[in-house]
C-alpha positions in Angstrom: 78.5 98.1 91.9 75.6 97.0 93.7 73.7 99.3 96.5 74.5 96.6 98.9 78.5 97.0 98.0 78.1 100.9 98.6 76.1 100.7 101.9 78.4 98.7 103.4 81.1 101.4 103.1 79.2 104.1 104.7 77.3 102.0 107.8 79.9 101.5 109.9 77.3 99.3 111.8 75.1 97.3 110.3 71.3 98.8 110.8 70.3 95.1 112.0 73.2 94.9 114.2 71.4 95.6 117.8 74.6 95.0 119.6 75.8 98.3 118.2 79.5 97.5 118.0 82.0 98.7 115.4 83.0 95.3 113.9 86.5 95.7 111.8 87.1 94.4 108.9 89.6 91.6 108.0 92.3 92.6 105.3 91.9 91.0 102.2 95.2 91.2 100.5 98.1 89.5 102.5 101.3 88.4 100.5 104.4 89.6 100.9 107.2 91.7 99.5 110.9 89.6 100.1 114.2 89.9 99.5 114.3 86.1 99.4 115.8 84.6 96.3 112.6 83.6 93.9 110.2 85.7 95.8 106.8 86.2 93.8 107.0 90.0 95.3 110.7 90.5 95.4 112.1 93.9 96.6 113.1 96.0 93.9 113.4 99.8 93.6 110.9 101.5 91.8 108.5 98.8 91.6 105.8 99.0 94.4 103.4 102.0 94.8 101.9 102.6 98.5 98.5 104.4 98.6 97.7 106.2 101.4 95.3 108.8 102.6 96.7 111.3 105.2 93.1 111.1 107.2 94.0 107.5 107.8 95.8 106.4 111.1 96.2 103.0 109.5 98.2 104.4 106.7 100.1 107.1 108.6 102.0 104.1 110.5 103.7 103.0 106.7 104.7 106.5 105.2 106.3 107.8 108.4 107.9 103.7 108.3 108.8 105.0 105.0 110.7 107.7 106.0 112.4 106.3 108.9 113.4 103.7 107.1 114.9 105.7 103.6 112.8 104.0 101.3 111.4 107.6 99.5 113.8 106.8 96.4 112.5 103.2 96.8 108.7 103.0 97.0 106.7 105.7 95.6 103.9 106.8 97.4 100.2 108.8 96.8 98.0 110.4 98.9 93.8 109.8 98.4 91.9 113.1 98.8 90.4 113.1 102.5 87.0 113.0 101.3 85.0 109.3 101.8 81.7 109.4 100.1 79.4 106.0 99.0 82.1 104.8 96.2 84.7 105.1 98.9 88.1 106.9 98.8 88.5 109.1 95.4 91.4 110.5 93.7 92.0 114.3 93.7 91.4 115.9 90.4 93.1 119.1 88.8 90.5 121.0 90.5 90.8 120.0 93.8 92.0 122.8 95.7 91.0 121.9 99.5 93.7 119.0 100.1 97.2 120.0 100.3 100.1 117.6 101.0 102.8 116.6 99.7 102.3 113.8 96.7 98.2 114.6 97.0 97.4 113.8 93.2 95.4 111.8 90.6 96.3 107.9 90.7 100.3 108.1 89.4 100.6 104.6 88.5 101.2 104.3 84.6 97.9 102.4 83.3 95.6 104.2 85.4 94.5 106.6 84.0 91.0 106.5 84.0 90.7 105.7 87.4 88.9 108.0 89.5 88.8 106.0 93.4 90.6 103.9 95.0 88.2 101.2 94.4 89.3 100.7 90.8 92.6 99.0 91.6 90.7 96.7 94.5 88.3 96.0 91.3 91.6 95.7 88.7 92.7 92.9 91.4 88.7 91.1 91.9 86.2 92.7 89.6 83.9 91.1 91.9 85.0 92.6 95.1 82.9 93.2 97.8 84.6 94.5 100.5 86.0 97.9 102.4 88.4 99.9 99.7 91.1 100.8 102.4 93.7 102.4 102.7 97.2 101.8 102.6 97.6 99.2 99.7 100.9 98.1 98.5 100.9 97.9 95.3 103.2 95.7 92.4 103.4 98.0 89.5 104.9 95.3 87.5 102.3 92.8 87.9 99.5 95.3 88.7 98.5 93.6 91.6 97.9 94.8 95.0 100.5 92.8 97.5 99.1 93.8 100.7 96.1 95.8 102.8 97.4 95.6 105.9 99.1 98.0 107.6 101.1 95.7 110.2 102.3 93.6 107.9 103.0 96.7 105.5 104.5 98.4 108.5 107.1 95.2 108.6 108.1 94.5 104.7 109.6 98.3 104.4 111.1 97.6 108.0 113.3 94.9 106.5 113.0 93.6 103.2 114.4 96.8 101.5 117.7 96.9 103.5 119.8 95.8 101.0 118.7 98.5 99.0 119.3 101.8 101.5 121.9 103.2 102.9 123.9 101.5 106.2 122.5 103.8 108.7 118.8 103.6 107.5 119.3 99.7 107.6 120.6 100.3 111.2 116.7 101.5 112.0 115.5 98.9 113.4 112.1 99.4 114.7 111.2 95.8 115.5 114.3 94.4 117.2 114.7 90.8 118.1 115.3 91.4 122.2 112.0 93.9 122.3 109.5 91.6 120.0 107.6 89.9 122.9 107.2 93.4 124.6 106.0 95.2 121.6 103.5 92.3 120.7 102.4 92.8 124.0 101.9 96.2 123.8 100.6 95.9 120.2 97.6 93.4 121.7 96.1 95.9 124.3 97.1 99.4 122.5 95.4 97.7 118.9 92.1 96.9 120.7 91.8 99.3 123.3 93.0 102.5 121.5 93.9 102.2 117.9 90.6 100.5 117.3 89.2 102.1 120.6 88.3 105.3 119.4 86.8 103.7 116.5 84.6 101.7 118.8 83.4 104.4 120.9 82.6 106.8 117.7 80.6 104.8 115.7 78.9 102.6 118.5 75.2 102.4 117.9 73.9 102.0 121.5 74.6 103.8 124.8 75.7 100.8 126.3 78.4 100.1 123.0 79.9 103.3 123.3 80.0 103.3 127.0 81.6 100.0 127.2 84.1 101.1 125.0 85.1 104.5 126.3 85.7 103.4 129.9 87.9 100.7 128.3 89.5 103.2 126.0 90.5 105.6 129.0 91.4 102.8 130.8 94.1 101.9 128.3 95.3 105.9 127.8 95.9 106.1 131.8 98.2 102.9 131.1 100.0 104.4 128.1 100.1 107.3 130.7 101.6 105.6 133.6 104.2 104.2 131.5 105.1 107.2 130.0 105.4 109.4 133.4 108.0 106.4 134.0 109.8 105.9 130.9 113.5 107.1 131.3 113.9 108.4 127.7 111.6 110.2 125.0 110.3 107.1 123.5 108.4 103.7 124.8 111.0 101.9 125.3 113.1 104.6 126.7 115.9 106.0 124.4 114.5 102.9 121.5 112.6 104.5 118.6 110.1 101.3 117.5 107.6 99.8 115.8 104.9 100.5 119.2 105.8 104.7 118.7 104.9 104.3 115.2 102.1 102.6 115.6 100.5 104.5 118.7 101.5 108.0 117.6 99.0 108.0 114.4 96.0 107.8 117.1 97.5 110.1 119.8 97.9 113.0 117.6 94.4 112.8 116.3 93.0 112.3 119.7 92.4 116.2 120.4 91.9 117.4 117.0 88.9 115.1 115.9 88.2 111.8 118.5 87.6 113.9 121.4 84.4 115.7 120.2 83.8 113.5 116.5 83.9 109.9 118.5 83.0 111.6 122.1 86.2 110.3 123.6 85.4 113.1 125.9 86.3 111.9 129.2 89.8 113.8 129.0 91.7 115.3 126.4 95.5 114.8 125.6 96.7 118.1 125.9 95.4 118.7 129.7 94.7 115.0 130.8 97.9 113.3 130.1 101.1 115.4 130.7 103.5 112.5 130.0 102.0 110.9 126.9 101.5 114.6 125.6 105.3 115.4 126.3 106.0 111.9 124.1 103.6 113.2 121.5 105.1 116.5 121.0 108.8 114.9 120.9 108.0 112.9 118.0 106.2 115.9 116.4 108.8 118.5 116.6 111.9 116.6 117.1 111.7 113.6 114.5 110.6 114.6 110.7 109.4 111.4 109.6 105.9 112.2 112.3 105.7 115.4 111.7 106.0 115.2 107.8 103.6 112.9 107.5 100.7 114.4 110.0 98.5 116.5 107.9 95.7 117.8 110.3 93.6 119.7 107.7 92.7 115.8 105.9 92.5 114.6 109.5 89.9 117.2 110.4 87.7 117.3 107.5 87.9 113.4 106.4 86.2 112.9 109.9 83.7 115.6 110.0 82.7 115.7 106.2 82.5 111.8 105.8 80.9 110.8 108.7 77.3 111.8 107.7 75.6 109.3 110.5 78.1 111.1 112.9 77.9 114.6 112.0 74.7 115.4 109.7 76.0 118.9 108.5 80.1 118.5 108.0 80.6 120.8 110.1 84.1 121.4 110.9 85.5 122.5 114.8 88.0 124.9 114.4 89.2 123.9 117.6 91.8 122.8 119.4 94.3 125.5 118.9 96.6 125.4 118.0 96.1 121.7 116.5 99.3 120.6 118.1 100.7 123.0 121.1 104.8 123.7 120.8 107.3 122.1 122.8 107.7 124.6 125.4 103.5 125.5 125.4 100.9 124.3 128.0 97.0 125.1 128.4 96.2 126.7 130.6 94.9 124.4 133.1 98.1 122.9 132.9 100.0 125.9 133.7 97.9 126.7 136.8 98.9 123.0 138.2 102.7 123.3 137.0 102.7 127.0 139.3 101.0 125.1 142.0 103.5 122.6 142.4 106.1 124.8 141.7 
């Protein structure tokens, strides 16, 4: 691998590029799995492998899909440690004692043995590869080909092509239903830029006026999310409607407080204090429905961030702060209290 290869991983802006914006990349991997008769990728259980790391927003959205959706018996599923360093993501070894989780081990596909990162199966699939190694891939254990690098579209095969292969009433989840699609494309366009890719372009802008641009835009978007949620008649978006815009807005939310507000200096409020509505819908999914919660690890959120991030934070250190990282149900800060007895 080439220095060029490895300093594109770790310059999240290019050190020519005097506009200073975080530019995204483009997913390289985009077939399908189908249930389709003939499909090249047809869904089978016990043939596709998703890799993940728990730091990853982008990946959270298809493991807690997974577990909405049944599919634990169907797809297997392993987590990257939380550590990012020049050769990109890296398996956890024996050793590794700093990154508990559930399925947090060495690469468990049969055949790779030897590999040590995640970029060894990109390079399996285009030896000359010279992209991001991100996270989640699909993978075809069969083949030994990677299917897909992109979370949406990820997000959408274990939505539906697995549902003749779960039980009725996780087929019955059905997170991106016909009568909702225009409004949860909608939503998708605006939350996508502005927040799930937001906080991104806010923490790794290069120039004052990049980040600046990009956090008023960024709190512009939260006090929507906010507005809707202060009028939403039930716990979710779309009222009493689990779908795919929760799944994909939550994986942001709950690592808004933890590590964008001081790692990205999203500063301009916080969740917990800022945004009573969206932090009673972020809670709700944490504590009430397992598939979030199960899947939110906050010690790979908080030290992916803080120890990867070298151009961000020179020394890893670590905030031990918020606390707790998520507040109970029933719990308020303080300065929420104080209003709550005010208008009481």
């Amino acid at each position: 691998m080439t220095s060029s290869v490895a300093n594109k991983i770790t310059d999240w802006v290019k050190p020519d590029d005097k506009s200073g914006e975080f530019k995204r990349q483009q997913s390289s991997f985009r077939n399908f799995v189908s249930k389709k008769p003939g499909a090249e990728f047809p869904a089978e259980k016990g043939r596709y492998h998703l890799y993940i790391s728990y730091a990853c927003p982008w990946a959270t959205r298809t493991i807690i899909a997974r577990k909405l959706k049944g599919l634990e018996d169907i797809i297997s599923f392993s987590s990257v440690h939380w550590h990012m360093g020049d050769k990109g993501w890296r398996f956890p070894t024996a050793s590794d004692t700093d990154a508990e989780g559930d399925s947090v081990v060495p690469d468990p596909v049969p055949g790779h043995e030897s590999f040590t990162h995640l970029r060894d199966v990109y390079f399996q699939n285009v030896p000359d590869y010279q992209g991001r190694f991100t996270v989640p891939v699909l993978y075809d254990k069969v083949q030994q080909k990677i299917v897909n690098n992109e979370s949406s579209e990820i997000l959408r095969m274990l939505e539906t092509e697995f549902d003749d292969l779960i039980d009725e009433k996780y087929r019955a989840v059905d997170l991106y239903p016909e009568d909702l699609r225009g409004e949860i494309d909608a939503a998708h366009e605006w939350q996508y830029d502005r927040i799930n890719n937001g906080v991104y372009k806010s923490g790794f802008a290069t120039t004052q006026e990049a980040y600046e641009r990009n956090v008023l835009a960024l709190f512009e978007a939260l006090d929507r999310v906010e507005e809707h949620f202060s009028k939403s008649p039930g716990p979710y978006w779309f009222g009493d409607r689990l779908t795919e815009v929760d799944v994909r807005l939550y994986p942001t939310i709950v690592r808004f407080d933890p590590v964008y507000v001081q790692h990205f200096k999203c500063n301009i409020r916080d969740i917990r204090s800022g945004y009573p509505a969206t932090h009673r819908w972020l809670r709700n999914l944490y504590w009430n429905v397992a598939a979030f919660r199960e899947t939110t690890n906050f010690l790979h959120i908080k030290n992916h961030y803080t120890k990867s991030h070298a151009q961000i934070n020179q020394y890893h250190i670590t905030p031990v702060g918020p606390l707790p990282d998520i507040l109970p149900l029933d719990e308020e800060v303080a300065a929420v209290e104080v209003v709550k007895a005010g208008k009481a």
